[in-house]
C-alpha positions in Angstrom: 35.0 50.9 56.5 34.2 48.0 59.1 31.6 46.8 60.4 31.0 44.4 63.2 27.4 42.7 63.4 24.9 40.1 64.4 23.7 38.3 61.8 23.8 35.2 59.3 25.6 37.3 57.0 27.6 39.8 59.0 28.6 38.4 61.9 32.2 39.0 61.6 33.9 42.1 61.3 34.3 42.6 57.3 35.0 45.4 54.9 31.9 47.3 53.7 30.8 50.5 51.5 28.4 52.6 52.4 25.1 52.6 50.3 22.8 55.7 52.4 22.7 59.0 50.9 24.8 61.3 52.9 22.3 63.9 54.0 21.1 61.2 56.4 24.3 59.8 58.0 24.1 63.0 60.6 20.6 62.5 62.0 19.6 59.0 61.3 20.7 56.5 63.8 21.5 53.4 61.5 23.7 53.2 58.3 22.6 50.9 55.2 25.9 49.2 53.9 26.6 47.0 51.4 29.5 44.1 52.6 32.6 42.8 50.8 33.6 39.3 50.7 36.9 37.8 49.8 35.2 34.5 48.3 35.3 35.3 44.8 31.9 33.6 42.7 30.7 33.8 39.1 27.7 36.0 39.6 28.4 39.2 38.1 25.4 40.9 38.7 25.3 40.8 42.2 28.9 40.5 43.1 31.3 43.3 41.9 34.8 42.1 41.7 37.1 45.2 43.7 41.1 44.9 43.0 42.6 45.7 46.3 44.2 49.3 46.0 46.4 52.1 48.6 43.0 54.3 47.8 40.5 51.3 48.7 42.5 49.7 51.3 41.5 45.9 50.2 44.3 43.5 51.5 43.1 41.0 48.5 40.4 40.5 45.8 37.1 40.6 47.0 33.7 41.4 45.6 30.8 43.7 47.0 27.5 41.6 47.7 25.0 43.7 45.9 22.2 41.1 47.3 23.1 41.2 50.8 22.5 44.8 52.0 22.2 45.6 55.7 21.7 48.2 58.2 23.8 48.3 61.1 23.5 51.1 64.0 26.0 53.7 64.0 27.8 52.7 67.0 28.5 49.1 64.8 30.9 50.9 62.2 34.6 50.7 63.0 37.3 52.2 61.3 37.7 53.4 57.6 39.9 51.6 56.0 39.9 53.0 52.2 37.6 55.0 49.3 36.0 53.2 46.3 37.4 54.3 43.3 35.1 56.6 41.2 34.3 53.4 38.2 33.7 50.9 40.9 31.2 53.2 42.9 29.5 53.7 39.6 29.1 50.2 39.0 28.0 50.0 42.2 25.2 52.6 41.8 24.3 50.5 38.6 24.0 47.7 40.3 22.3 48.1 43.0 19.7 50.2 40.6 19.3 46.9 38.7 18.8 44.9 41.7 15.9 46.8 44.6 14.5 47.9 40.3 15.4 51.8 41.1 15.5 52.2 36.9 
């Protein structure tokens, strides 16, 4: 999906993944998401490099930025624009386990 924002590090429109359990999504008024970035670093722990795919909709490289979760009201997310592939959300979910210590 999109996402359009306020903020120091979402104030353009960029690519994100959603990061909330879905049971909440219906009744909850804000979404956590966790942003792309097409500015590839050496940090592998907190940046996940994502190949652009047809399933993932990615127009080039870029990496998810485990470190700079947000939550944006629902009325902020635009359109979806692609699915994470199965291994990329489970590196995800390892990831983000590693970094808010979840085990």
């Amino acid at each position: 999906m999109t996402v359009a924002s306020p903020g120091a590090y979402s104030g353009k429109p960029r690519p994100a993944v959603l990061v909330q359990a879905n049971r909440w999504l219906q009744d909850h008024p804000s979404v956590m998401l966790c942003p792309l970035t097409g500015t590839l670093i050496d940090a592998p722990l907190v940046r996940l490099t994502v190949q652009p795919t047809p399933a993932n909709g990615l127009r080039r490289p870029s990496q998810l930025m485990i470190d700079k979760l947000f939550t944006v009201p629902m009325a902020a997310i635009g359109e979806v624009i692609g699915v994470l592939e199965p291994e990329a959300m489970a590196n995800l979910d390892l990831a983000l386990r590693g970094w808010l210590e979840l085990g």
